[in-house]
N, C-alpha and C positions, 0 to 999 in steps of 0.2 A: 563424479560430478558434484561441486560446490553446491550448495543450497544458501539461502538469505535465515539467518540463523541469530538470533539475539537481541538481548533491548537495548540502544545507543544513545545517550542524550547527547544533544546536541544544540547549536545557537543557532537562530534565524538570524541575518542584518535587516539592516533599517529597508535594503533595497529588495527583501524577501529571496537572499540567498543565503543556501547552505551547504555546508560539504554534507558529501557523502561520505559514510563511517570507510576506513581505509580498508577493510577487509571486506564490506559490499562493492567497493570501487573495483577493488580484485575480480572478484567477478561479474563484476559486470565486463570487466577487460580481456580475462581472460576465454569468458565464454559467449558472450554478446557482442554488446558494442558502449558506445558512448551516449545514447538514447533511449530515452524511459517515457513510454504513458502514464501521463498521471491524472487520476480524474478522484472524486471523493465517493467513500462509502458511509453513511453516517454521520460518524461523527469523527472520522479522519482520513487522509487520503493515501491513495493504494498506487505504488509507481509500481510498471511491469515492463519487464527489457519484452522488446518489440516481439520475438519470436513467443515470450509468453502470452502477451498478448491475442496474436495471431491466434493458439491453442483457445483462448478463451473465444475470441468470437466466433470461431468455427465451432463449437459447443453451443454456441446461442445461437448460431445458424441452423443448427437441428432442431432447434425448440422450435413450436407452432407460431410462424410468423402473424397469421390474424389472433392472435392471443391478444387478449388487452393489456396484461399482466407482461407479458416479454417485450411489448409496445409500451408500456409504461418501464417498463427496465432500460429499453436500449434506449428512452429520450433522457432519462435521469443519469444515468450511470453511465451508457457508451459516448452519449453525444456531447457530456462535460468533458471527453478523456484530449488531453493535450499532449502534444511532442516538447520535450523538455531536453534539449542536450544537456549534456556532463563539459564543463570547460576544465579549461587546461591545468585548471588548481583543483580540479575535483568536484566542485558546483553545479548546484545545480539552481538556476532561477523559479519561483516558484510562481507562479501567474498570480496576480491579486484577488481574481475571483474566487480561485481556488481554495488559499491562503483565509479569504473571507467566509466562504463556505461550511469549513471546519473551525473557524475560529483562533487560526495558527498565530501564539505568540512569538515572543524572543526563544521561550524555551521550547523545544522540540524533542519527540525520543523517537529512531528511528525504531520501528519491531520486525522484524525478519521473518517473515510466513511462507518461507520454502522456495516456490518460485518467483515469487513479489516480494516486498515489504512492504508495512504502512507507514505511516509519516504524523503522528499524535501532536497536536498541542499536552507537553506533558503532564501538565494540570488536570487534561481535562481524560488523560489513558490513567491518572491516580485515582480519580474519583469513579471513573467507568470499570475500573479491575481490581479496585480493591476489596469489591464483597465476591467477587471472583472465584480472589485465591481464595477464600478462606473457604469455597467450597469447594476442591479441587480434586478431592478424591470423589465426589459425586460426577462432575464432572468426565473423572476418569473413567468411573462408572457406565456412564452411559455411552461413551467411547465404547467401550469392552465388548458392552453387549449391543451396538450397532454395527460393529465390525467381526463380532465371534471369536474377539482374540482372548 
């Protein structure tokens, strides 16, 4: 199985479309379909082929429905998420609100996080990861020792 793998930059147009990187296109072709949810996390937004989706809200279906905190999650996070086809050249239109939301300009970089990817205004994925890297073996760190690998 393909996973969404890498950072892409890419162009927003004036009318808030963009392709999708050719080798995310692939799979989403190969093992999906032609539709993505996309709604924002933060400070950029998260598209998920439907069946990923699906995975995610049934995990939030298990969480404590009168929780205030899974109530305050699923009206900010699920109830923004929109159906976005893929058109015939690879596009995808991106809602203005959404676009608004995260602050998306011309420049874009897609990032590949396995079963999703996110969608950065690129400016603003340089200033948000660039003290990141430079601590990435800490990072690593605590990877290691949350998982006992």
């Amino acid at each position: 199985m393909s996973r969404f793998r890498g950072q892409i930059p890419h162009t927003l147009d004036k009318k808030g479309r963009v392709s999708i990187p050719a080798r995310f296109r692939e799979i989403l072709r190969e093992q999906y379909n032609d539709l993505l949810l996309i709604t924002h996390r933060q400070k950029c937004l998260v598209a998920y082929p439907p069946e990923e989706w699906e995975k995610l809200e049934d995990k939030i279906l298990q969480l404590p429905q009168f929780s205030k905190e899974v109530k305050d999650y699923q009206r900010t996070f699920l109830s923004a998420a929109q159906e976005c086809a893929v058109d015939a050249q690879g596009r995808i239109l991106i809602p203005p609100e959404l676009r608004a939301r995260v602050g998306l300009k011309e420049r874009v970089l897609f990032v590949g996080m396995l079963s999703h990817f996110e969608i950065w205004d690129q400016a603003a994925f340089e200033e948000e990861h660039a003290p990141k890297m430079e601590n990435i073996s800490e990072l690593e760190q605590s990877l290691f020792t949350l998982f006992k690998i």
